[in-house]
C-alpha positions in Angstrom: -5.5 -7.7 -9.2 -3.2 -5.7 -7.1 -4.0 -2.9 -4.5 -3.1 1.0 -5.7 -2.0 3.8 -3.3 -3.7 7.1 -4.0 -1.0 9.6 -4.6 -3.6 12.5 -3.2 -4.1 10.5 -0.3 -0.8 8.8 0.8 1.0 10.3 4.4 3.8 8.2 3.5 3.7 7.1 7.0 4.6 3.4 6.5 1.9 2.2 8.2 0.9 0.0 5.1 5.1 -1.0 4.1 5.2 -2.8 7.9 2.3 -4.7 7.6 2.8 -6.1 3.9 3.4 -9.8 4.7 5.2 -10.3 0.8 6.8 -6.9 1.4 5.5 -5.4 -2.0 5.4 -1.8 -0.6 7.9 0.5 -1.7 8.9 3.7 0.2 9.4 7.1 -0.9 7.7 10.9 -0.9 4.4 8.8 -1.7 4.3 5.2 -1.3 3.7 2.7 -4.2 2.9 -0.9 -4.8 4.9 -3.7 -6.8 2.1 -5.1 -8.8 4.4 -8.3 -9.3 4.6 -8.7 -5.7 1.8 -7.9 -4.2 -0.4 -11.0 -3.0 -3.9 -9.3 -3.1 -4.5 -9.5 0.5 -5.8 -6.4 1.6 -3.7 -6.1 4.9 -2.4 -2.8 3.6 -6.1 -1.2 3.1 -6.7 -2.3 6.3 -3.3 -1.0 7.8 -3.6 2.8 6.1 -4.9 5.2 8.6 -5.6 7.9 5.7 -8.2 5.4 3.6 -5.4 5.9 0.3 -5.7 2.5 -0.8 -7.6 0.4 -3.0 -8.0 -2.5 -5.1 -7.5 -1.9 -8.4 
C-alpha cells in the first residue's frame, strides 16, 4: 500500500520530496507519489506541514 498526496491539499512545498528516503516523490504544480517506489514508510505524512497525505 503506498501513500497518496491530496491534490486539494498539496502546497507543493517539497517538504515531503526531501524527506522520502527511496525518493518516490515527484515534483510539479501538485506533488505525486510513485506507487512502484514508494516503501510505505510514512516519513512523508509526517514531513507535510499542510496534513495532504495519506495512506491509501
Amino acid at each position: 500500500m503506498a501513500h497518496v498526496i491530496n491534490p486539494d491539499l498539496c502546497a507543493a512545498c517539497g517538504s515531503c520530496q526531501s524527506e522520502c528516503p527511496v525518493g518516490a516523490i515527484q515534483a510539479g504544480d501538485v506533488y505525486s507519489i510513485d506507487a512502484s517506489l514508494c516503501a510505505d514508510c510514512g516519513t512523508c505524512v509526517d514531513a507535510c506541514p499542510v496534513g495532504a497525505i495519506s495512506a491509501n
